[in-house]
N, C-alpha and C positions, 0 to 999 in steps of 0.2 A: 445559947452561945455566950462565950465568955463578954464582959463589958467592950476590954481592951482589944479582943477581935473584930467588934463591931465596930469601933473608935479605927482600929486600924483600914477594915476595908473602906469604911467611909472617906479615909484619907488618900486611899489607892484611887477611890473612885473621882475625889475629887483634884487628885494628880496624873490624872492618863498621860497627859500632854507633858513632852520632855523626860528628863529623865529621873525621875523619882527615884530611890535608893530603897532597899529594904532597911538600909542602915539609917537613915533619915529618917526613916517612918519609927524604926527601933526607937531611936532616941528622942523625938517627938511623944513617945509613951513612957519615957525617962525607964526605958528597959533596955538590956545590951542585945544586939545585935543576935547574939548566939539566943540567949534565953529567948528571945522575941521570935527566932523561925522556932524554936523548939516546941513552944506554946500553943501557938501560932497551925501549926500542921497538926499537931494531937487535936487542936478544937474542931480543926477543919479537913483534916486527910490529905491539903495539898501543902507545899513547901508556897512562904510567901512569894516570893518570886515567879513559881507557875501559877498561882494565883491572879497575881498581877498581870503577866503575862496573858491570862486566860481574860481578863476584862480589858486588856486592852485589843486584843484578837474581836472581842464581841465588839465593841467600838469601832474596829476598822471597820466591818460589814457597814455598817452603818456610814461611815464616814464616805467609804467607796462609792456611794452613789453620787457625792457630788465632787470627790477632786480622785486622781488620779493616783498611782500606788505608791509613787513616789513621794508625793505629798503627803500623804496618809501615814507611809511609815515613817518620814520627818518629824511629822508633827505628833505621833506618839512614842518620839523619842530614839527612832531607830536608821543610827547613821547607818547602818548596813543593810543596803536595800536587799540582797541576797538571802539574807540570814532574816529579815522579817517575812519575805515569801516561803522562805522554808518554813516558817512555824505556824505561818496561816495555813499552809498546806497540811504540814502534819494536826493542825487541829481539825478542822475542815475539809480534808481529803482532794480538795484543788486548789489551784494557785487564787492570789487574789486578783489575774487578769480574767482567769476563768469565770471568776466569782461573779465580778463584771458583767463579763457578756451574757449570763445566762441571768442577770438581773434585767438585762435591755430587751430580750427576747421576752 
């Protein structure tokens, strides 16, 4: 894998929390935005932003066991609490209350 993609997820990884930009991350690699997803998905098959997306989804799991989804999707950046249960769910196949309860059982 390329250097600047490993530089980059490392940077994803260690921004879950709030709102990270792909444009931030771009320009943190002193590459432009466009050229940085174009790269970016050729090294890895996903756009950085589902990327992103997708470690921050694996983080909620995690997260969910000890605050609530509301919390959870706050603090990884997602004022719309609706729109981050839709995308745990489409990643994950249930919501992140489901997720929940069948972690307490």
């Amino acid at each position: 894998m390329n250097n600047f993609v490993q530089l980059a997820i490392q940077l994803m990884k260690n921004n879950l929390y709030g709102n990270t930009t792909i444009a931030t991350i771009a320009h943190s690699l002193h590459m432009s935005p466009a050229n940085f997803s174009a790269k970016f998905k050729q090294a890895t098959g996903l756009s950085p932003n589902k990327y992103l997306t997708n470690l921050k989804l694996l983080h909620a799991k995690t997260q969910l066991k000890r605050k609530n989804v509301t919390e959870v999707a706050f603090d990884l950046g997602y004022e719309n609490i609706s729109h981050f249960i839709h995308l745990f769910k489409e990643k994950f196949g249930i919501t992140p209350k489901q997720y929940t309860l069948r972690q307490e059982n």
